[in-house]
N, C-alpha and C positions, 0 to 999 in steps of 0.2 A: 504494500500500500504506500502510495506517494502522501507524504506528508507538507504540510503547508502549503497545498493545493487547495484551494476554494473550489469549491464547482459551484456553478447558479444554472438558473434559467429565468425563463421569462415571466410575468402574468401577460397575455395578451387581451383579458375579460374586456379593457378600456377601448379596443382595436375588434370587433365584432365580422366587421368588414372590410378587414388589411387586404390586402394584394402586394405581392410582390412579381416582379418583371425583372425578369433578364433578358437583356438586349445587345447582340454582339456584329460587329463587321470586319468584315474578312477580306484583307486584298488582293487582288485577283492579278493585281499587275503593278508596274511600279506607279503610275498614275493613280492606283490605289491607295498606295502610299500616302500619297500628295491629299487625296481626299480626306483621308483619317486625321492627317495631321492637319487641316483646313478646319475638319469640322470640330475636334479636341476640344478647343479653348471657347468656341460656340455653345459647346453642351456642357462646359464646366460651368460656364456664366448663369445659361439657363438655368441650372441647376440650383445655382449660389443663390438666385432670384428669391426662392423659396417660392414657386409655385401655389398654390392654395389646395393645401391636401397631400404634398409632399412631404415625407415625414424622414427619410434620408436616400440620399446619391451613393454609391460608391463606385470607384472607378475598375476596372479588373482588366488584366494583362490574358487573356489566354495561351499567346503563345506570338514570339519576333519572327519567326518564319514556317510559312507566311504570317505577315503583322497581322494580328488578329484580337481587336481590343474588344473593350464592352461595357457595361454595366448592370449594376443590380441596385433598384429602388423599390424602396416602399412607402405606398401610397394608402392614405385614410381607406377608401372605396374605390368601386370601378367606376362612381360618375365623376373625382377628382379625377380621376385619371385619363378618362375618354373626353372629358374639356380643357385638360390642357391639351390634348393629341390634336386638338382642333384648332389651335387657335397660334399665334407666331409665339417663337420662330420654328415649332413642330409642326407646324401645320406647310411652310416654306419648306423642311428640311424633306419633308414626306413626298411632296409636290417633284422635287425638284430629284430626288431619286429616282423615282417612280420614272420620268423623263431621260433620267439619265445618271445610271449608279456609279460613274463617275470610277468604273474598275475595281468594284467592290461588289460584295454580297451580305447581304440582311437575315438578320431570324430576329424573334424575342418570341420569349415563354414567357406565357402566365400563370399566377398558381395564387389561387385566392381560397382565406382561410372558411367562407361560405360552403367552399368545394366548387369542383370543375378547376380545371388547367384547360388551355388554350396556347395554339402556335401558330405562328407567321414562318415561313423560308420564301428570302428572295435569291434564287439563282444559288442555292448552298449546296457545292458539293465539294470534299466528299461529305454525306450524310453527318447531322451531328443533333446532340439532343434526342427529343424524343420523335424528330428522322428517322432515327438509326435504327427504329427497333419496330415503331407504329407504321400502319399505313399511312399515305400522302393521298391527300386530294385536292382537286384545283379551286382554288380560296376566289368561287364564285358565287353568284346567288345569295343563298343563305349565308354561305360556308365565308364569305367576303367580310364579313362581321365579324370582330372579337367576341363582343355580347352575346351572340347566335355560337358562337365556337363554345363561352361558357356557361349556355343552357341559361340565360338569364333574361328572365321576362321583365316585358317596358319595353318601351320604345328608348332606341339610343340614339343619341347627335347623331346630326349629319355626319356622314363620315367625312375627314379631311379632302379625300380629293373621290370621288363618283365615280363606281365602278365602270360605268360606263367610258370613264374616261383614261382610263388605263387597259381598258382590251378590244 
């Protein structure tokens, strides 16, 4: 037995409706490069902002080659979290990938303490997360929605950019 080891954990009773999100980009090319370290100090700021409902940012390395960065937030709820996805500069950063991923590829996982997980891959391979192991379907219709991925009824925002306008 290790001595003078604390161990804790959490209460989360005050957090009913936490969500936590991980979200990582991977690059594809050295221009990818260029984008991650473009968008770094973007998403640090945002961050710093203190959003409404964001409760902490952390930054994570996955791995230098390929650069492959990320992060993990936790947010009050999923309607903090799906109005900031709507609104700048998330709402420009989504836009503007979406157009042109700029030599990079997308995922984020969701996992919210209600239940239901949820995933996004933009252009990810090789496989990774829950890729690697679940089946894949193409993130239309229904399936185009986080909300709808985590079983959760109500009507959600507008999505950032309109599926129609990405296929």
């Amino acid at each position: 037995m290790t001595q003078g080891v604390e161990r804790q954990t959490v209460d989360l009773s005050a957090y009913p409706d936490l969500v936590v999100i991980y979200l990582g980009m991977r690059a594809k090319s050295l221009r990818g490069v260029g984008t991650i370290l473009r968008l770094g100090p973007q998403i640090r700021r945002a961050a710093a902002a203190r959003p409404d409902g964001l409760l902490r940012h952390e930054s994570l390395l996955f791995s230098l080659l390929p650069l492959h960065i990320g992060m993990r937030q936790y947010w009050r709820d999923l309607d903090a979290l799906e109005q900031w996805s709507r609104v700048l500069p998330h709402q420009d950063w989504w836009v503007n990938f979406l157009r042109d991923p700029g030599g990079t590829s997308f995922w984020h996982e969701t996992y919210s303490v209600r239940g239901g997980f949820e995933a996004i891959y933009d252009d990810v391979a090789p496989p990774l997360g829950m890729m690697a192991f679940a089946p894949t379907l193409r993130a239309r219709g229904p399936m185009f929605s986080a909300r709808h991925r985590l079983k959760r009824e109500g009507e959600a925002p507008a999505a950032p950019v309109p599926e129609a306008e990405i296929y």
